[in-house]
C-alpha positions in Angstrom: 70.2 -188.9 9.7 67.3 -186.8 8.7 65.0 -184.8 11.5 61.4 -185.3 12.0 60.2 -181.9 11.6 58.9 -180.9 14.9 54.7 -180.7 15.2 53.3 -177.2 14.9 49.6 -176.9 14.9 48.2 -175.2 11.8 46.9 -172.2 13.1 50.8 -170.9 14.0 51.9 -172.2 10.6 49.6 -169.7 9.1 46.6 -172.4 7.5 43.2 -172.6 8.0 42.3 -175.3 10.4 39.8 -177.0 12.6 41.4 -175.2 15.4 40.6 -171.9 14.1 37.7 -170.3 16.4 35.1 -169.5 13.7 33.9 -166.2 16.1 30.1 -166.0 17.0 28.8 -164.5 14.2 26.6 -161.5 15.2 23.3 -161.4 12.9 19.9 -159.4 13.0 19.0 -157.6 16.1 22.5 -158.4 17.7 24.5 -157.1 14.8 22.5 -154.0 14.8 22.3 -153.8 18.5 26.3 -153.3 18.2 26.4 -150.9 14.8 24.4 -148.5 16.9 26.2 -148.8 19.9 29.3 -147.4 17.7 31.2 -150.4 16.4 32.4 -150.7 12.9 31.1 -154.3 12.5 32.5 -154.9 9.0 35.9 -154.6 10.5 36.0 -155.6 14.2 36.9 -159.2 14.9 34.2 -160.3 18.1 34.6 -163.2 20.3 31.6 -163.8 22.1 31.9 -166.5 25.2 34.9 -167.8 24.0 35.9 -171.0 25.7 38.4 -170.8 28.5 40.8 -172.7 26.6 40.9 -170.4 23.7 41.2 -166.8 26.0 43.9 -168.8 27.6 45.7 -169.2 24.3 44.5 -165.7 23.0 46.2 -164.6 26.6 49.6 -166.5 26.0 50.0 -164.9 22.7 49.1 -161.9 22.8 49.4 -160.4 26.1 52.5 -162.3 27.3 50.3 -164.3 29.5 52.0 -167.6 31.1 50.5 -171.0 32.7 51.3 -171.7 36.4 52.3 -175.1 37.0 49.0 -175.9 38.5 47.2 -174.9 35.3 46.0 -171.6 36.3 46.6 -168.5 33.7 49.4 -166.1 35.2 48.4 -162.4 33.8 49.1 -158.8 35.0 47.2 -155.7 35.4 49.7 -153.2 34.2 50.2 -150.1 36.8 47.1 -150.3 38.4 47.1 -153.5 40.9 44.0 -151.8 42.7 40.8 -150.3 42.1 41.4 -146.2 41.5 37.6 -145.1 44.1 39.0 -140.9 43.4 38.7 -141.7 40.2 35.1 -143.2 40.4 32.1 -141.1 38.9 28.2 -141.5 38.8 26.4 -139.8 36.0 23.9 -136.9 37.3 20.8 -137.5 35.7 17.2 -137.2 36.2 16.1 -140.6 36.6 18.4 -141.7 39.7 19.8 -138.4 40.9 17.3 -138.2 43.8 18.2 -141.6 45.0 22.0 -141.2 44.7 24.2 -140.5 47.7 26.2 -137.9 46.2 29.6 -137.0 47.6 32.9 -138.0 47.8 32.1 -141.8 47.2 29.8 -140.9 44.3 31.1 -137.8 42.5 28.9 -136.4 40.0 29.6 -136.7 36.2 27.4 -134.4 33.7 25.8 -136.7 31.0 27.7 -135.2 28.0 31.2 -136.3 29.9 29.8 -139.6 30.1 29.1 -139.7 26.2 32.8 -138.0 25.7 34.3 -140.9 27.6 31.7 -143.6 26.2 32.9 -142.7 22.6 36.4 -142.4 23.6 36.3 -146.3 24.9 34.4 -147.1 21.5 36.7 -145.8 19.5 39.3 -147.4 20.9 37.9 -151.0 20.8 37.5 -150.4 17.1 41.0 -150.5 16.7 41.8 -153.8 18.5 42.2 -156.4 16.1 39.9 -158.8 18.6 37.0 -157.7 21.0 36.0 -159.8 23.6 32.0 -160.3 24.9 31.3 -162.1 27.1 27.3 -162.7 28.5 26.4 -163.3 32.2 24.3 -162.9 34.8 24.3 -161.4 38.8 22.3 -162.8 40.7 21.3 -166.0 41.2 17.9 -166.2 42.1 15.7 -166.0 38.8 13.4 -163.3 40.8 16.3 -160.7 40.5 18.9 -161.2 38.6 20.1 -158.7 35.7 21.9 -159.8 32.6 25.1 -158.4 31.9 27.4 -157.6 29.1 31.2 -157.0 28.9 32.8 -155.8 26.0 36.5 -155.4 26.3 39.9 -156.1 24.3 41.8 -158.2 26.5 41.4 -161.9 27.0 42.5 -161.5 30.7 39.5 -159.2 31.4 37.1 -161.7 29.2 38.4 -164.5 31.3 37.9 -162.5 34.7 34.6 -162.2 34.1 33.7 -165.5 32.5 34.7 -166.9 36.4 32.8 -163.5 38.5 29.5 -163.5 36.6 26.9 -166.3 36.6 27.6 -168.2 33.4 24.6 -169.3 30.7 23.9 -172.3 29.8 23.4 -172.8 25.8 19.9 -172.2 25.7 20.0 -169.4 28.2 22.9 -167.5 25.8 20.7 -168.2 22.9 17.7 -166.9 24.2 19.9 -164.0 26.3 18.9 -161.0 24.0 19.6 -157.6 24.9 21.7 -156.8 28.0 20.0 -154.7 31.3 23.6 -153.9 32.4 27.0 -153.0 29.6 30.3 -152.5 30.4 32.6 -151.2 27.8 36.2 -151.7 28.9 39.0 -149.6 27.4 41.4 -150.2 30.4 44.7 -149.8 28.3 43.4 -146.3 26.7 43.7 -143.3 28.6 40.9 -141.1 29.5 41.3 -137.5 28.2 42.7 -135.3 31.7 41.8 -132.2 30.0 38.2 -133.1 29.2 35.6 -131.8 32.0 35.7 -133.4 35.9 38.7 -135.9 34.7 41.3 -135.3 37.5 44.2 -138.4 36.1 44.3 -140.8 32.9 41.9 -143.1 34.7 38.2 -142.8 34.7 35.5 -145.3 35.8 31.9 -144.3 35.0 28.3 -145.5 35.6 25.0 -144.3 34.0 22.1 -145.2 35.4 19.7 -144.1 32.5 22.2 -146.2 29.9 22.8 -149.0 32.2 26.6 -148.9 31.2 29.8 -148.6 32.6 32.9 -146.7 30.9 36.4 -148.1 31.7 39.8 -145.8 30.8 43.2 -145.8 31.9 42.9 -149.3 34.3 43.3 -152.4 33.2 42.8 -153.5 37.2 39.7 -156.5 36.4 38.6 -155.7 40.1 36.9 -152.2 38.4 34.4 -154.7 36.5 33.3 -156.8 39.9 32.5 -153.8 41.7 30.7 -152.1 38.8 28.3 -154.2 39.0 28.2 -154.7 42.4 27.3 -151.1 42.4 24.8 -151.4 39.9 23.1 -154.5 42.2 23.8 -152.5 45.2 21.5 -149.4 43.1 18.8 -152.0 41.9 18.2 -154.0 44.1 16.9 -151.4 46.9 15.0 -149.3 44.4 13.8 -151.7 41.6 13.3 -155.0 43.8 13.1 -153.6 47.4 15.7 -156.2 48.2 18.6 -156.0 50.7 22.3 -156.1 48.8 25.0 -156.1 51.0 28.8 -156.7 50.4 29.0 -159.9 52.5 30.3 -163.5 51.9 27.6 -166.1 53.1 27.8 -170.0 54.2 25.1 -172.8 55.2 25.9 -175.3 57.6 26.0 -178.8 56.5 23.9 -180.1 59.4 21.8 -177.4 60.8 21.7 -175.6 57.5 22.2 -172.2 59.4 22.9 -169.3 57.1 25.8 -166.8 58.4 26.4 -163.6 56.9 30.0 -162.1 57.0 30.3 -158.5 56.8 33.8 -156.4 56.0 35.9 -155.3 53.5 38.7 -156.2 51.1 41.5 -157.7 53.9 39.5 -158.6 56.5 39.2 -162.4 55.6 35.7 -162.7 54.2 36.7 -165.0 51.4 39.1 -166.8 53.5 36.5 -167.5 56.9 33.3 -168.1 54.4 35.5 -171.2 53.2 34.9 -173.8 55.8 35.3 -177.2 55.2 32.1 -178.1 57.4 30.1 -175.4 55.9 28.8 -175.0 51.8 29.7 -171.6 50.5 27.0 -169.8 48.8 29.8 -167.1 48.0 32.5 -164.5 49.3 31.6 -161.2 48.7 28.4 -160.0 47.0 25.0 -160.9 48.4 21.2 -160.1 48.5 18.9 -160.5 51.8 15.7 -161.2 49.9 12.2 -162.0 50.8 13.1 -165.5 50.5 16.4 -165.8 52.0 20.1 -165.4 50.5 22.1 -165.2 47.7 25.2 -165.0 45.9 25.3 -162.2 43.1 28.4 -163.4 41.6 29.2 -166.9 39.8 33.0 -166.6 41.4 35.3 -165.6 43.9 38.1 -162.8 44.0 40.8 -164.0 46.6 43.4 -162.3 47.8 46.3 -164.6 47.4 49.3 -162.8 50.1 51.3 -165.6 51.7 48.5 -168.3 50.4 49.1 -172.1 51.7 47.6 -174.8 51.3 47.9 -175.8 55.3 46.3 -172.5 56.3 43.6 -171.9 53.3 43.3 -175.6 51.7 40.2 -174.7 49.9 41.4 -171.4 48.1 44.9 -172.8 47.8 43.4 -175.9 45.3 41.1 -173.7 43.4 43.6 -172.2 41.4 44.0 -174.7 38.3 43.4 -174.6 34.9 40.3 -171.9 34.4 41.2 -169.7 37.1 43.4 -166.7 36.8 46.7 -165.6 38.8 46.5 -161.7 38.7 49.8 -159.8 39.4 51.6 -162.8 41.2 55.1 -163.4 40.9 55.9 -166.7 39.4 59.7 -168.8 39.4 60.4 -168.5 35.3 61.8 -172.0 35.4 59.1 -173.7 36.9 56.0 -171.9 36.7 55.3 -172.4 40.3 53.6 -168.9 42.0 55.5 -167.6 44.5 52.5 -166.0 47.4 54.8 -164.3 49.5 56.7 -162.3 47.1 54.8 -158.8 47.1 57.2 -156.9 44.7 54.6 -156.1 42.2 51.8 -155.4 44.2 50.3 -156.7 48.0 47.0 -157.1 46.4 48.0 -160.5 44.7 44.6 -161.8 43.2 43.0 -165.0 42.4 39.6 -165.4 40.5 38.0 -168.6 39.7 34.4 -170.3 39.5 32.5 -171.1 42.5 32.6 -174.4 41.6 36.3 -174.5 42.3 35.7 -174.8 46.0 34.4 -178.4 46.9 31.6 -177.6 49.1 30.4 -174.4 47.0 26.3 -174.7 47.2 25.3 -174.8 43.6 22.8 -173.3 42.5 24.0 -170.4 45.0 20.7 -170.1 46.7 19.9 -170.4 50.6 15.8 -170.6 50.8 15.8 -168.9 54.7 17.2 -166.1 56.3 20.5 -166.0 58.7 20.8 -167.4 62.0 24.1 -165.4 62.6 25.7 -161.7 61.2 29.4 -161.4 61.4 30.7 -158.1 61.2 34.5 -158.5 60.3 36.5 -155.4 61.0 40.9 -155.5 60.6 41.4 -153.3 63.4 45.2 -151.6 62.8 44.9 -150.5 66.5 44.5 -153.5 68.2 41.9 -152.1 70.6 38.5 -154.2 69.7 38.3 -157.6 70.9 39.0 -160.4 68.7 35.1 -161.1 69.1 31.9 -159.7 70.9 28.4 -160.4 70.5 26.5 -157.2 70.1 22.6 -156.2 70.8 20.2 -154.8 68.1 21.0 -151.4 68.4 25.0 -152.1 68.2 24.6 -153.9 65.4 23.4 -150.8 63.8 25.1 -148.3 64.9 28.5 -150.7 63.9 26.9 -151.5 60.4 26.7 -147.6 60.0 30.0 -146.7 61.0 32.0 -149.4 59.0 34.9 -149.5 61.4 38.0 -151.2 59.6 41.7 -150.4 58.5 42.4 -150.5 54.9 45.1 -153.2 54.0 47.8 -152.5 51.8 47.0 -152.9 48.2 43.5 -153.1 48.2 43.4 -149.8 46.6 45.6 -147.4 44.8 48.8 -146.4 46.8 47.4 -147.8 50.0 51.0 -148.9 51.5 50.2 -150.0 55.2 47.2 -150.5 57.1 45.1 -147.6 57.1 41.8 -147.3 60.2 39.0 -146.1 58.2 35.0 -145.7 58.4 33.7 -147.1 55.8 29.6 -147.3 56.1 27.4 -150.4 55.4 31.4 -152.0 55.4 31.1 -150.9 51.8 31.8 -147.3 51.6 33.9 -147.5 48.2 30.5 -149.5 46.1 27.7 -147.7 48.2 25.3 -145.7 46.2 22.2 -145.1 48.0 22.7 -142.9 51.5 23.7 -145.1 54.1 20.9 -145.2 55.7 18.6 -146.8 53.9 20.7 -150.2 53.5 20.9 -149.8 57.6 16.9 -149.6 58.0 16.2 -152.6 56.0 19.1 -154.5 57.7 17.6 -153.8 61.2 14.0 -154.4 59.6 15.0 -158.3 58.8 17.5 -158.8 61.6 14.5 -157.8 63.9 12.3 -160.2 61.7 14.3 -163.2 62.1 15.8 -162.3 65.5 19.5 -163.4 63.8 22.7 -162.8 66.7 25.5 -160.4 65.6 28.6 -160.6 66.3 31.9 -158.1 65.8 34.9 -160.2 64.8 38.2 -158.1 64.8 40.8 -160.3 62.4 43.6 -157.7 62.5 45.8 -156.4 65.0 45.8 -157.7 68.9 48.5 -157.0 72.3 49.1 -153.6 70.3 48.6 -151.6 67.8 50.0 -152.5 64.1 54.0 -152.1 64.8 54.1 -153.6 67.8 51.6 -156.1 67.9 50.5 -158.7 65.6 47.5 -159.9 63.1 45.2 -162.3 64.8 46.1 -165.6 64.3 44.0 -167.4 61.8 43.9 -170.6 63.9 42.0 -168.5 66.5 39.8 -166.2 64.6 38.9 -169.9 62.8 38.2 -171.5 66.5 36.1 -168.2 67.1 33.6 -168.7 64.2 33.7 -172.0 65.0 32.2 -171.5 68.6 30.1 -169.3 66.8 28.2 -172.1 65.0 28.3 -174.6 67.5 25.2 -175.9 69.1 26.8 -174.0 72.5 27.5 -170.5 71.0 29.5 -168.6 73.6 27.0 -167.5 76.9 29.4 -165.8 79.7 30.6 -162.3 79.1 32.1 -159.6 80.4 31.7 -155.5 79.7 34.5 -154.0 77.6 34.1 -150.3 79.3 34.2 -147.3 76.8 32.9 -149.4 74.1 30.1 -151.2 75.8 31.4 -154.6 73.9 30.4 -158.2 75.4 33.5 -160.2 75.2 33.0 -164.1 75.8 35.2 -165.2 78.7 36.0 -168.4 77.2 36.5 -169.8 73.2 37.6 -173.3 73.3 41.0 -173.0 71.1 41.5 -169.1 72.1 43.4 -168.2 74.8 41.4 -166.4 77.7 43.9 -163.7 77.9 43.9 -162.9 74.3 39.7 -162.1 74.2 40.4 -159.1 76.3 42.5 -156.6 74.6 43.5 -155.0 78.3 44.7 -158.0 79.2 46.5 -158.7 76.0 48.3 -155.3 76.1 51.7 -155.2 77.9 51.6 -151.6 78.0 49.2 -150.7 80.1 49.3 -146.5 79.4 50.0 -147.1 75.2 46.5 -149.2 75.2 44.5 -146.5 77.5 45.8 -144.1 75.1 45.2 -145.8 71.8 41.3 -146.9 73.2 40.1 -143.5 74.3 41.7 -142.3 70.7 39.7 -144.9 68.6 36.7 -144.1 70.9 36.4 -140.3 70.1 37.1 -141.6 66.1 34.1 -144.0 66.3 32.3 -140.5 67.7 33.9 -137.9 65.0 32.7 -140.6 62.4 29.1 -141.0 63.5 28.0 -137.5 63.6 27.6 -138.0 59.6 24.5 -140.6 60.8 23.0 -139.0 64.1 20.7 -137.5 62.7 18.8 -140.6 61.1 19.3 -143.3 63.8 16.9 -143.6 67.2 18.8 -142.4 70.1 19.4 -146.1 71.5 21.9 -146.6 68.2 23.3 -143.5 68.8 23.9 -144.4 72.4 25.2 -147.8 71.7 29.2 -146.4 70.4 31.5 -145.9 72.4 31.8 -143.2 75.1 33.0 -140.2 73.9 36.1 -138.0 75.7 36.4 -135.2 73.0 
């Protein structure tokens, strides 16, 4: 009994076929736009805007790549599951060097480095036998967005970034022309340690004067996101004299009320932003302008540690076919991701389209300016209150200082959670001094007369060890009250801090608002408070100098 021979599509057999991606071919100013940038066009292979389908397959075969049995694309980021910020540089040059906040968040790079490391990544993309491009925008108001370009050699990366930036239409790639922003990514190459100011393998550069961004030794796609958030967070300040702030942002169905939320990686952004009663206008990168809000990015970068769909429905059901699983452990048998298992890295990642969430607002524009600022900290001490509403002056002296705790994974060998200042709650993407982003932010919170409110979403009845994160369920019933048409109006004085803690959230328990009531230990929490307090104080001192004596006034009391 003869065997039908089983189907293999024509491509794998080795033929020419109809499936064969005939690549965008680059011609006139394109293809000389890239033979001067440094690439041997007769020879490299470039696939600009591939489909997703085709990066998928690319993925699967040539990077080991799997599909999840929801359809997503499983991939890995090699050793680096986080972003490397030591290894971080800003070019020194003379058209943004007096604007730059130079110091240990932007270390300086001398230009000829820069062209070392840009030829270095170059040269290294010539070898690959495909180069992705892909074409995008950030920004989704017309007024200030920037078009980008990514140049890299793995399908992963092109994919990534197909779901971050805003993606063209036809006629808007046809018409795209050349870039304002280029990032060359030669994640899997080395940088050179013995070549000037490199301290490790990995390097990740910005120019201002180019408008590039230089990408060695991590193949982490999170390096990409936040090069151009730093880029936005550079132009839109000093080119468009707009606010950019690293915030998620929602609208209310009803009372279309704009909330900011405010924090970094860990603190639940993504995850409070997504409200089923609410449209999301994103997670993580936005612009205060003139007009009102919105996104910079056309996706969203979850963090994916012990995901379910009971306790984050709309994150949970965006990851299907387009999106991208980064660094999860899967079951080999049957494809299905495995959330809790942390054994390659805490900072399990999932990126996808905005449109992925059901009530995303598309386009990703709010025309008026927020009724409400949220200012998420994950505090590993358990001292602040699981909410307070704060007055004008509060609000900027906590926007200054950045209190959080850094949670394991977010960056490079962070382990456990880690209280840090991080200013503007951006620290690791700011580039102008601090105090500038703070002066606009009190300019149009003054303006609009929006409440602010400090929401701590990490540790409460002790410190991390002995007590425990906040429940979701009650940090969710606090934004809740939040937005309600009775917001909370009793309050009490937390002493030391000068905090206003509600007396009542419907869903919270009374007992929990008020961390010295929540404490067991009466002496471990006195301690643990008057030693955050004179933190919040060693931290300020960096800002005193610029800030009214009202902000200054308005942290906590010192006892140094």
């Amino acid at each position: 009994m003869s065997r039908a021979t089983p189907h293999v599509t024509p491509f794998i057999m080795g033929a020419q076929s109809s499936y064969f991606h005939v690549e965008n071919a680059f011609l006139g100013k394109d293809l000389e736009y890239f033979s001067s940038a440094g690439f041997d066009m007769e020879h490299v292979q470039m696939k600009r805007n591939a489909p997703v389908a085709e990066l998928y397959e690319d993925a699967i075969r040539y990077e080991g790549a799997i599909i999840s049995s929801s359809g997503a694309l499983i991939n890995f980021s090699g050793k680096k599951t986080g972003r490397s910020p030591k290894d971080k540089r800003i070019v020194y040059e003379e058209t943004s060097k007096d604007d730059i906040w130079w110091g240990p968040v932007n270390i300086k790079m001398d230009e000829h480095t820069f062209e070392i490391n840009r030829e270095r990544a170059i040269d290294y993309l010539n070898t690959r036998d495909l180069v992705y491009v892909f074409d995008g925008f950030a920004g989704w108001d017309p007024k200030y967005r920037i078009k980008v370009r990514v140049v890299c050699a793995r399908a992963y990366h092109a994919l990534f970034m197909n779901n971050m930036l805003i993606r063209p239409s036809p006629e808007e790639l046809a018409n795209f022309g050349e870039p304002d922003f280029i990032i060359y990514n030669a994640g899997q190459f080395p940088a050179n340690r013995f070549t000037t100011g490199m301290t490790s393998a990995t390097s990740v550069e910005i120019n201002f004067k180019r408008m590039e961004m230089v990408i060695l030794g991590s193949e982490y796609a999170g390096e990409m996101k936040k090069g151009v958030f730093s880029v936005m967070h550079y132009l839109q300040p000093v080119k468009f004299g707009q606010l950019s702030l690293h915030s998620s942002a929602n609208i209310g169905m009803e009372k279309n009320d704009v909330t900011l939320f405010f924090g970094l990686s860990g603190t639940g952004k993504t995850t409070l932003s997504a409200d089923p009663r609410r449209q999301l206008i994103g997670d993580d990168e936005h612009v205060w302008s003139d007009d009102g809000v919105f996104n910079i990015e056309g996706g969203c970068y979850a963090k994916t540690i012990n995901l379910s769909a009971e306790k984050e429905p709309e994150i949970y059901n965006a990851i299907r076919f387009g999106s991208i699983l980064e660094n999860v452990v899967y079951d080999p048998a049957s494809r299905i991701p495995d959330y809790d298992d942390i054994s390659t890295t805490e900072n399990t990642r999932c990126a996808y389209p905005i449109e992925y969430i059901p009530n995303a607002r598309i386009p990703c524009v709010a025309d008026r300016h927020p009724s409400n600022i949220i200012m998420l900290t994950c505090d590993a001490y358990g001292i602040l209150p699981p909410v307070s509403k704060l007055s004008s002056a509060q609000a900027q002296y906590h926007f200054l200082a950045g209190y959080t705790s850094k949670t394991p994974g977010t960056e490079d060998g962070v382990l456990e959670p880690t209280p840090t200042f991080s200013t503007c709650y951006s620290a690791p993407f700011i580039v102008l001094h601090p105090s500038r982003y703070a002066a606009m932010l009190a300019q149009r919170m003054e303006q609009t007369k929006a409440s602010c409110w400090l929401v701590n979403t990490g540790w409460v009845g002790g410190k991390f060890g002995t007590g425990s994160r906040c429940p979701l369920k009650y940090t969710r019933a606090i934004i809740n009250a939040i937005h309600s048409d009775s917001p909370p109006t009793e309050f009490e004085t937390y002493d030391i801090f000068g905090l206003q803690i509600p007396t009542h959230i419907e869903g919270v328990p009374d007992s929990l608002l008020n961390p010295k009531k929540a404490w067991e230990d009466g002496a471990a929490f006195e301690k643990e408070r008057i030693k955050l307090a004179n933190m919040f104080v060693k931290a300020f001192k960096t800002f005193e100098d610029g800030v009214t004596a009202e902000v200054k006034q308005a942290g906590p009391s010192s006892f140094i």
